[in-house]
C-alpha positions as CSV (number, residue, x, y, z in Angstrom):
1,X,7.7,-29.0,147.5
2,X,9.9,-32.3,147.2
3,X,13.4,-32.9,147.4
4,X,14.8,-33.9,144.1
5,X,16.7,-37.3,145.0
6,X,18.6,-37.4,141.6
7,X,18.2,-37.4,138.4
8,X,17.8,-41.3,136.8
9,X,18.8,-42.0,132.8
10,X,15.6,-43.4,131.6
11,X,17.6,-46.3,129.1
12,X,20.0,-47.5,132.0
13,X,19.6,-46.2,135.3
14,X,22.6,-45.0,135.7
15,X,22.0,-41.4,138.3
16,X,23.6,-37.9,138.6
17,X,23.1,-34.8,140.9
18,X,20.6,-32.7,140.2
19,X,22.5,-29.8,141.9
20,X,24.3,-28.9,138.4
21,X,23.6,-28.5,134.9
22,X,22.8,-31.8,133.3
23,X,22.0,-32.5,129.4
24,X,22.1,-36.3,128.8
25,X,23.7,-39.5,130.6
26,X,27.4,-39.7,130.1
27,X,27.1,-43.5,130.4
28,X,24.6,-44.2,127.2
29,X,23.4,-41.0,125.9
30,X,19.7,-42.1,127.2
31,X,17.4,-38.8,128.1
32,X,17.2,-38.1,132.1
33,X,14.1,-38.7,134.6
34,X,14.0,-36.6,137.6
35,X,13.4,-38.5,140.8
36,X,11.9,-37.1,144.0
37,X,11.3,-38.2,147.4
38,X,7.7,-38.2,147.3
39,X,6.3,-39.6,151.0
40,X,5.2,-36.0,152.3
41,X,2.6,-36.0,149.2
42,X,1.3,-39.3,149.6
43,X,-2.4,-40.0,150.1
44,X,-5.5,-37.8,149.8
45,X,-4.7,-34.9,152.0
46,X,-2.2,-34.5,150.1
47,X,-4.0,-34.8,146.9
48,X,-6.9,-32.4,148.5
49,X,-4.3,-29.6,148.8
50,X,-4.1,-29.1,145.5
51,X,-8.0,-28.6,144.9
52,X,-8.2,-27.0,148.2
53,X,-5.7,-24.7,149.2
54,X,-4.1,-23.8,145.4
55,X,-6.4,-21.1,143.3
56,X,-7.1,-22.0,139.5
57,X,-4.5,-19.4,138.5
58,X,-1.8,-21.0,140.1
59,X,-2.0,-22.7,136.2
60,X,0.9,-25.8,136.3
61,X,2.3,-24.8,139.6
62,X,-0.4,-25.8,141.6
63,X,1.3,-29.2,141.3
64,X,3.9,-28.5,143.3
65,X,4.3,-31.3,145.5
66,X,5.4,-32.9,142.5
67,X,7.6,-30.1,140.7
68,X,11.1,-29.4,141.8
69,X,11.9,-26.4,144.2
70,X,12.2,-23.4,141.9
71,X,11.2,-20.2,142.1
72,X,9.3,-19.7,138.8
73,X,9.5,-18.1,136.0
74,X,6.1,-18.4,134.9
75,X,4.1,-16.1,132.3
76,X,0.4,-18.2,133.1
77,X,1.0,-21.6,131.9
78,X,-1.4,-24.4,132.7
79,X,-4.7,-25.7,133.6
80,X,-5.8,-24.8,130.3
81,X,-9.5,-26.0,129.5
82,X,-11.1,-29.5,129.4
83,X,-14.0,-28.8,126.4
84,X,-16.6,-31.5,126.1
85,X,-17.2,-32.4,122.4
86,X,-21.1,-30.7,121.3
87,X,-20.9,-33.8,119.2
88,X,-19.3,-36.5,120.6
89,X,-20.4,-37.4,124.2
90,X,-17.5,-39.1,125.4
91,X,-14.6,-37.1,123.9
92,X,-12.8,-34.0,125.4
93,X,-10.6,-32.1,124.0
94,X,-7.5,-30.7,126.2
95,X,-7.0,-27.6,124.7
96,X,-3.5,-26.5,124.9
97,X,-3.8,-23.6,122.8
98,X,-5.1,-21.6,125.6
99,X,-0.8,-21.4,126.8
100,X,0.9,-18.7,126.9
101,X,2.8,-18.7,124.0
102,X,-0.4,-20.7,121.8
103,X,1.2,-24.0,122.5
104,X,1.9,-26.6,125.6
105,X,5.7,-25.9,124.5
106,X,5.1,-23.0,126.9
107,X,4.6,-25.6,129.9
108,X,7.8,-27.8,128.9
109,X,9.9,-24.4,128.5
110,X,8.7,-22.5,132.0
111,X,10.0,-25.1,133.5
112,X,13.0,-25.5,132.0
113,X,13.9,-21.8,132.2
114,X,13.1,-21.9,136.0
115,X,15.5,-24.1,136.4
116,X,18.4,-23.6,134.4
117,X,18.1,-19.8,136.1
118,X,18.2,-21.4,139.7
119,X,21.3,-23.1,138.4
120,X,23.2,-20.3,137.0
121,X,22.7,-20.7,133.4
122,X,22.5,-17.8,131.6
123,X,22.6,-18.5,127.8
124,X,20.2,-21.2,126.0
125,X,20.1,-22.9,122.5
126,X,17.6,-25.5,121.2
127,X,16.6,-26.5,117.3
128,X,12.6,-25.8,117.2
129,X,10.2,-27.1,114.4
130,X,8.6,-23.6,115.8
131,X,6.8,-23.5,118.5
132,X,9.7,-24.3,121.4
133,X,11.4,-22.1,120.1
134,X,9.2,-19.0,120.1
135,X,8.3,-20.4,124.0
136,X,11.7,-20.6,124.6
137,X,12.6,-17.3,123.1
138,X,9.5,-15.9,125.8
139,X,10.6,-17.5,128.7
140,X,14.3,-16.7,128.2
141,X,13.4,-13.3,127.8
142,X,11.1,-13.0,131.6
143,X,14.3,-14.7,132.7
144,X,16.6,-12.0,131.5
145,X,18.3,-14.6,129.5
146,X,20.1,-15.2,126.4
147,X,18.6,-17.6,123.5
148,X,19.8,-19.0,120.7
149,X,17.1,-20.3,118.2
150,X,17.3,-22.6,115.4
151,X,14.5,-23.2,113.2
152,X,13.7,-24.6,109.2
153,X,13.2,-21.2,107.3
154,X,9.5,-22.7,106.3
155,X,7.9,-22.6,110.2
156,X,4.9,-20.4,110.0
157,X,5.6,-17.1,110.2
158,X,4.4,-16.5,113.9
159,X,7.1,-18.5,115.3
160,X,9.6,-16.3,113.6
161,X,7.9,-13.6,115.1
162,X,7.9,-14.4,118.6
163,X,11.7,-14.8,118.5
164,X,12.3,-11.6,117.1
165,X,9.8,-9.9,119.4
166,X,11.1,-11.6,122.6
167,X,14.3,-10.8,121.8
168,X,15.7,-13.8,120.6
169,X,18.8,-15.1,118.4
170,X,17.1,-16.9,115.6
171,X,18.9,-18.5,112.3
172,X,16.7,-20.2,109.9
173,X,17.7,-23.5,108.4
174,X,17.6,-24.9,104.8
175,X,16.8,-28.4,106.4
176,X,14.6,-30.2,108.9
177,X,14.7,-30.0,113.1
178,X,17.4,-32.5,112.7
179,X,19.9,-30.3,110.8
180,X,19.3,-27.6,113.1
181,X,19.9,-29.6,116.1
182,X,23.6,-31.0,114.5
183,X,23.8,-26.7,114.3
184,X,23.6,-26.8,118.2
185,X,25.6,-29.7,119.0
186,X,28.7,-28.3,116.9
187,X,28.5,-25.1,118.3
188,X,26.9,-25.3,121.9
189,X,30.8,-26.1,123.9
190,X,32.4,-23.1,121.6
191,X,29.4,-20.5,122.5
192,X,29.0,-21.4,125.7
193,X,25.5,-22.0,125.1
194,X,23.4,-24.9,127.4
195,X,21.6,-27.3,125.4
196,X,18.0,-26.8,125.7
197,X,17.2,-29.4,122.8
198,X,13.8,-31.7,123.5
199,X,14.7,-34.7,125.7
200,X,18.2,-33.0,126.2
201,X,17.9,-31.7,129.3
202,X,15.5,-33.0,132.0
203,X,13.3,-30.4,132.9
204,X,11.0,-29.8,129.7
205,X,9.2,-33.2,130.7
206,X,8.7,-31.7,134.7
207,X,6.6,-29.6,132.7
208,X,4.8,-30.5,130.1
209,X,3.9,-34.1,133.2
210,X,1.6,-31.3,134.5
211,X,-0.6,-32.3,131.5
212,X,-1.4,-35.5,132.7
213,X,-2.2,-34.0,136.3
214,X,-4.4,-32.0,135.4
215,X,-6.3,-34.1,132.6
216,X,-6.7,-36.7,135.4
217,X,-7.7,-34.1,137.9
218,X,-10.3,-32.3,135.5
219,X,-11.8,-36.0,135.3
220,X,-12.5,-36.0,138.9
221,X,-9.0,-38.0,139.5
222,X,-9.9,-41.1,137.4
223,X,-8.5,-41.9,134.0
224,X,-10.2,-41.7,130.4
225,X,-10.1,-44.7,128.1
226,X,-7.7,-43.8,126.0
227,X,-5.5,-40.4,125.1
228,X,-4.5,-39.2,122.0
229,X,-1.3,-37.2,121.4
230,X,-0.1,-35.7,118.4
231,X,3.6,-36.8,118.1
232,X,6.8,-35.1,117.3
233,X,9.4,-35.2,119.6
234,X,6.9,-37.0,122.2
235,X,7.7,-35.7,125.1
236,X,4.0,-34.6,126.1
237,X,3.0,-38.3,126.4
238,X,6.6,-38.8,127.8
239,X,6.0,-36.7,130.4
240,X,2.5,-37.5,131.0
241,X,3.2,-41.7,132.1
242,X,5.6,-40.2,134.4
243,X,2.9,-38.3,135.7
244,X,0.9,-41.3,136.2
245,X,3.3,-43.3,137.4
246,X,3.8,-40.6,140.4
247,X,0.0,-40.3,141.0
248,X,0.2,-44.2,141.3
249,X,2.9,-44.3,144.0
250,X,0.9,-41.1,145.7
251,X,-2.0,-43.2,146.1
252,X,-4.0,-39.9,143.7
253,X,-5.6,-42.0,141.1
254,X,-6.2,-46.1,140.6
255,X,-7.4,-48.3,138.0
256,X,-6.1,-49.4,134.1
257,X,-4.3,-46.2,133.0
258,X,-5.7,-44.7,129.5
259,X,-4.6,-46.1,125.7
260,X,-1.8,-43.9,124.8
261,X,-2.4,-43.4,120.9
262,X,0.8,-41.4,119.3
263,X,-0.5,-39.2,116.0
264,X,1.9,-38.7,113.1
265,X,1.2,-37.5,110.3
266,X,1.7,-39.8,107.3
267,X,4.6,-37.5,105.4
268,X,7.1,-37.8,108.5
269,X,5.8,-40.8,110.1
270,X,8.9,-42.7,112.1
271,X,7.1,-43.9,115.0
272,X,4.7,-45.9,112.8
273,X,7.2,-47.2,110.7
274,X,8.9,-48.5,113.5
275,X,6.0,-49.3,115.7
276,X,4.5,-51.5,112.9
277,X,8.0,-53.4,112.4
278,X,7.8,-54.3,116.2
279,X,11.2,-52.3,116.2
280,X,12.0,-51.1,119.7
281,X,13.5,-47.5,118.4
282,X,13.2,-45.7,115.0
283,X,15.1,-44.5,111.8
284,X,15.6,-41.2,110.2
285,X,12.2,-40.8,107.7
286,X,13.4,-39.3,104.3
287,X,11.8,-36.5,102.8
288,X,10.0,-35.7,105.8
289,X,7.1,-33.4,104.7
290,X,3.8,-32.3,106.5
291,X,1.9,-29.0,106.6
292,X,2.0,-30.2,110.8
293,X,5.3,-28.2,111.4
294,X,5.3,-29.6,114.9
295,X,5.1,-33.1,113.6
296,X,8.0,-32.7,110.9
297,X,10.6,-34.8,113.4
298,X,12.2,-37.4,111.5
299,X,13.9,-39.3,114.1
300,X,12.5,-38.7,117.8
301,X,15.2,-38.6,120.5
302,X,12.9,-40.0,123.2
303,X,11.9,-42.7,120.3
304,X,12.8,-45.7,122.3
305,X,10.2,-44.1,125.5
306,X,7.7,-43.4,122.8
307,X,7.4,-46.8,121.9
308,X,7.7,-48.2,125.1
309,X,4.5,-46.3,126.2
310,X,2.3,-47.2,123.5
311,X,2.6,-50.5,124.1
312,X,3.2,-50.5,127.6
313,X,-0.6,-49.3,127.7
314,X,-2.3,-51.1,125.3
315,X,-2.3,-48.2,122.4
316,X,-1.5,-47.8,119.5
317,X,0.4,-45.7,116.7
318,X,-1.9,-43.6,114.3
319,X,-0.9,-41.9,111.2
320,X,-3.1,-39.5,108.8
321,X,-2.5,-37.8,105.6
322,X,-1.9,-33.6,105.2
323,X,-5.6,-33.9,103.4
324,X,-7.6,-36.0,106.3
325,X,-5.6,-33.4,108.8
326,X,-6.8,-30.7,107.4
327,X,-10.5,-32.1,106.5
328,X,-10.5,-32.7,110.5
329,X,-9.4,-29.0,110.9
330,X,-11.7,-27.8,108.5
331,X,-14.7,-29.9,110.3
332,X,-13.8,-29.1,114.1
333,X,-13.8,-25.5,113.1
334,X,-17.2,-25.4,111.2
335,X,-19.3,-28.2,114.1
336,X,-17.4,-27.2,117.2
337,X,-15.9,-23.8,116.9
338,X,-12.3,-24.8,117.3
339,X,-9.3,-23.4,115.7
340,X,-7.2,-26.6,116.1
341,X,-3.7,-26.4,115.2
342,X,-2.6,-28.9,112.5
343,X,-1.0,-30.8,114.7
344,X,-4.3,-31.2,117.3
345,X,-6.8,-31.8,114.3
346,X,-4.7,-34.9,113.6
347,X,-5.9,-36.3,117.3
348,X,-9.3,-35.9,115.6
349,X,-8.6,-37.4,112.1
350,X,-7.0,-40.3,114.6
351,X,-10.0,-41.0,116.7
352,X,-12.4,-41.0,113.5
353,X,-10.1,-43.9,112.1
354,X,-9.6,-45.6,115.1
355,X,-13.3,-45.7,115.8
356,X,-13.9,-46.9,112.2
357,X,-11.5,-49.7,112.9
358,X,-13.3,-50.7,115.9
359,X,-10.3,-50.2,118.1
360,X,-12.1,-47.8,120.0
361,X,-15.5,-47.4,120.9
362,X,-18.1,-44.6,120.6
363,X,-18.7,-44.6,124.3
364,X,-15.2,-45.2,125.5
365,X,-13.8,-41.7,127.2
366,X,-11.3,-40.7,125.2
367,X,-8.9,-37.2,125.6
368,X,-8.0,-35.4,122.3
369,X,-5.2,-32.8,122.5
370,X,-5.0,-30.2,120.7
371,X,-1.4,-28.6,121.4
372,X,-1.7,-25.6,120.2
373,X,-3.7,-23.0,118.7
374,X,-4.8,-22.9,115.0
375,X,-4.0,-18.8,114.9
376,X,0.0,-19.6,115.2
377,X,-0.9,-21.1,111.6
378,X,-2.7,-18.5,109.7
379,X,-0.2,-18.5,107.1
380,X,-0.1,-22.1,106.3
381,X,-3.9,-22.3,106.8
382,X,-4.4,-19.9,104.4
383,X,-2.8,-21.6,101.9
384,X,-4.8,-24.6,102.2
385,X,-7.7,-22.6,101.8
386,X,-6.3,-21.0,98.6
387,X,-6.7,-17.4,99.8
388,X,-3.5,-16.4,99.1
């Protein structure tokens, strides 16, 4: 495994020890990158160890040349499928619903967890549009820890669930992800509590990178066209350029790196907004409202590395209505046999539009993600379907 170097604010450099708890840079408040010393996993060899010597169920950790030194707490996360399209032949759909948990919040969370154990840590909070929080409330309770969950009272119903089931302290909200994150920042110091919120700490991006490792290594180690991520807080396609800017220093992977397309949806939509003023970060959306729980983020912490990306690689900011969500849901399930989540079925409404545009082409490779599974969201399914 590598030696953590330091940790690196991603807005203005500015380091700090990885040996301790960290949240965010005292200097501007910017969201911290961890930094390794990579040179014993340079090259192939290296790259072959991972295919070679580490079994499929190793899941995320098999990356560990490029995960920090921790002794796990893991419940089976990673390497989740790579499904071909039955009607599309140059789209795959990375289906993160295959988690533990339903949701690639459990990658981002295992990871986290393992970590703030290793560094003594031994009660969590984090605001949740849902799923992080019923991930969180999992992993916290492998790790023997205590969590504190705060989530808007109309998340589906599984993600209350979870935190009950697991353990967890949960308080709905009347309000949005944002008013229960000002909940944990008033209280956090007086509780006692470490601040687990997305972007917050450093160590949700170690694992939700492992994404972009694998997609690439699924490929057979070459990049697709483009990838499309449905966009809340981000930090999936956050952590998934740091992953490729790693495998480009190992010497792992070459060539133009893929179209990052961010998917909102349009009710909560402040990445387009600002991406479409040519505004480097963005403002709070009013009246946020989408049946995409895990989209409902109206103001993004990691805003200003959101928008870098997409136009760092040539992408592009895509937003779709509840109705073409849910009409890509509805089609994926009856032609493909996918339950998306609402969140993933707006990757699909995305690629429709973007290929009626022209912006893409049919027979560019293109990566759809589907973050989580459609049976966390029977409830608010349901109801679209009018069956009670």
């Amino acid at each position: 495994m590598p030696s953590i170097k330091h940790l690196e604010c991603s807005r203005c450099g500015h380091t700090a020890s990885a040996s301790v708890p960290q949240n965010v840079c005292p200097q501007c408040a910017g969201s911290y990158y961890v930094r390794y010393d990579l040179s014993a996993a340079k090259g192939l060899a290296a790259r072959d160890r991972v295919t070679v010597d580490y079994p499929r169920s190793t899941g995320m950790w098999r990356y560990r040349e490029v995960l920090p030194e921790v002794t796990p707490v893991s419940l089976g996360e990673g390497w989740t499928p790579m499904l071909p399209s039955r009607r599309y032949g140059k789209v795959w759909v990375k289906e993160e619903g295959a988690n533990p948990t339903g949701t690639f919040k459990a990658r981002g969370m295992a990871m986290a967890i393992s970590m703030a154990k290793h560094l003594g840590i031994r009660k969590v909070a984090a605001p949740s549009a849902g799923n992080a929080g019923g991930a969180m409330a999992a992993y916290a309770a492998a790790a023997g820890m205590e969590a504190h969950i705060f989530m808007p009272k109309d998340v589906p119903l599984s993600n209350q669930v979870e935190c009950h089931i697991h353990g967890a302290h949960l308080t709905l909200v009347d309000g949005l992800i944002s008013d229960c994150g000002r909940i944990v920042a008033e209280r956090k110091d007086a509780e006692g509590w470490f601040d687990m919120s997305t972007l917050k700490e450093p160590y949700r991006i170690e694992g939700k990178k492992t994404m972009g490792y694998e997609l690439v290594e699924q490929l057979g180690w070459r990049y697709p066209a483009a990838v499309f991520y449905p966009t809340g807080g981000g930090v999936g396609m956050i952590g998934m350029w740091k992953a490729f800017e790693e495998m480009e220093e190992l010497g792992w992977v070459s060539g133009p790196r893929p179209k990052m397309i961010a998917v909102q949806a349009a009710g909560c939509a402040p990445i387009t907004v600002a991406y479409e003023a040519g505004e480097k970060a963005s403002v709070m959306y009013p009246n946020a409202q989408t049946f995409a729980s895990g989209l409902r983020v109206p103001k993004p912490y990691g805003d200003y590395l959101i928008l870098d990306i997409v136009r760092a690689s040539g992408g592009t900011v895509v937003s779709r209505t509840d109705d073409q969500i849910f009409d890509a849901l509805s089609d994926w399930g009856r032609n493909e046999g996918l339950l998306l989540s609402p969140e993933g079925a707006s990757s699909m409404a995305a690629y429709d539009y973007l290929i009626e545009t022209g912006f893409l082409k049919p027979d560019d490779e293109v990566v759809l993600f589907n973050t989580g599974s459609g049976n966390k969201y029977t409830d608010v399914i349901s109801q679209r379907l009018g069956l009670g």
